[in-house]
C-alpha positions in Angstrom: 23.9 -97.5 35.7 25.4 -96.0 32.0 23.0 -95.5 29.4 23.4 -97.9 26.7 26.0 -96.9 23.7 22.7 -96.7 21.1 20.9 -94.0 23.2 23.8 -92.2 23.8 24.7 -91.7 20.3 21.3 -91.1 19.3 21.1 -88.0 22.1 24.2 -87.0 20.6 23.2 -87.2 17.1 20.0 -85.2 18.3 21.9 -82.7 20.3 23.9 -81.7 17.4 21.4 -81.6 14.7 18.4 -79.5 16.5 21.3 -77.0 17.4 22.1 -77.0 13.6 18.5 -77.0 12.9 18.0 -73.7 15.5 21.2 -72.3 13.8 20.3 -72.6 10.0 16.5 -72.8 10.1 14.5 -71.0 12.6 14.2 -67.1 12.1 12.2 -66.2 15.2 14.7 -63.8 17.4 14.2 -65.1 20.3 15.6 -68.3 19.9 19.0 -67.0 18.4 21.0 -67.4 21.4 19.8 -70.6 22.8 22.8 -72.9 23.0 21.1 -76.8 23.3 23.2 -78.4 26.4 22.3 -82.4 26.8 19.4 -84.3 25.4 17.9 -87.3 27.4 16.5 -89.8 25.0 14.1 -91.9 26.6 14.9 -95.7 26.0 12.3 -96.7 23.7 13.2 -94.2 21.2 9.9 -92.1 21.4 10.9 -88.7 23.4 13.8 -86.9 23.8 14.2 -83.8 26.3 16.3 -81.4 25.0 18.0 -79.2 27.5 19.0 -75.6 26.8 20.3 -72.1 28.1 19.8 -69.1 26.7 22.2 -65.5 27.2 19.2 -63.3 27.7 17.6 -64.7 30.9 15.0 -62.6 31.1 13.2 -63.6 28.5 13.3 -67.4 29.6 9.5 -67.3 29.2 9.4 -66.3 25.7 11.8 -68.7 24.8 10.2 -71.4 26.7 7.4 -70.3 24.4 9.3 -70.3 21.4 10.9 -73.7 21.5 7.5 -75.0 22.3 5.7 -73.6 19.3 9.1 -74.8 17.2 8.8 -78.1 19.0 6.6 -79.5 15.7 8.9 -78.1 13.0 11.9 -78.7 14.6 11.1 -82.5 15.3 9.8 -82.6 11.4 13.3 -81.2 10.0 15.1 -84.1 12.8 13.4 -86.5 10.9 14.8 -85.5 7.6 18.3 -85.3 9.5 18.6 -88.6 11.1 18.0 -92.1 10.6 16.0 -93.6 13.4 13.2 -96.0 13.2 11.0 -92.9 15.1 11.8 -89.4 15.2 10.7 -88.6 18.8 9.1 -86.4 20.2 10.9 -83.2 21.6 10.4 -81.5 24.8 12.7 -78.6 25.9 13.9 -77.8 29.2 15.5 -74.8 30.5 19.0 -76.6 31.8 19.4 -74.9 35.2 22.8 -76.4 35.8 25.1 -73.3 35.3 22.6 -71.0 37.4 23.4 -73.7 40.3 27.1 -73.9 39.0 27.4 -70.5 39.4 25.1 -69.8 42.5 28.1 -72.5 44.2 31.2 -70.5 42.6 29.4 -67.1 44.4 29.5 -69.6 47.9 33.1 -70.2 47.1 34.0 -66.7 46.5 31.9 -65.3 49.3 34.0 -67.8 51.8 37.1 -67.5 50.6 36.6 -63.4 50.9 35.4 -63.9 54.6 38.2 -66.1 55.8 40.5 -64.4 58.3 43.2 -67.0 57.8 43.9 -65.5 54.8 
């Protein structure tokens, strides 16, 4: 079942203002290559997760740590951004969906390099 039209545009409107937010406001290092993928807004309004890669992923920890300790700041410049009834709140979550999208491409790679038909 589809999300309804409101949430969606609310995630969307979300997705691209924190990234703004991380882009123009936040000045700790870590957090200057973390590219915000998706947000899931929960349906009444009052959480979002916000889901994010970073290029350095070794230091997936200290960003994890990061975002967290922005979390407050971040959701307090969103509210200044946006106009919902509630600015929810935010919880970020590494978005493992290219580590799997690439894990599959390596599988594809490593089968088509192995087959003797070819």
């Amino acid at each position: 079942m589809s999300k309804p039209i409101r949430l969606r545009q609310a995630a969307d409107m979300i997705q691209r203002d924190v990234a703004e937010i991380l882009r123009r406001e936040v000045n700790d290092p870590r957090l200057t290559q973390v590219t915000i993928t998706a947000v899931d807004v929960a349906p009444d309004m009052r959480s979002a997760k916000i889901f994010y890669t970073a290029y350095d992923k070794d230091d997936l920890k200290e960003v994890q740590k990061a975002l967290d300790k922005a979390a407050g700041f971040l959701r307090h410049q969103l509210a200044s951004m946006v106009s919902l009834r509630h600015t929810p709140q935010l919880r970020f979550v590494y978005d493992e969906s290219i580590l799997y999208g690439e894990h599959l491409s390596a599988l594809i790679n490593e089968t088509k390099d192995s087959d003797p038909d070819e």
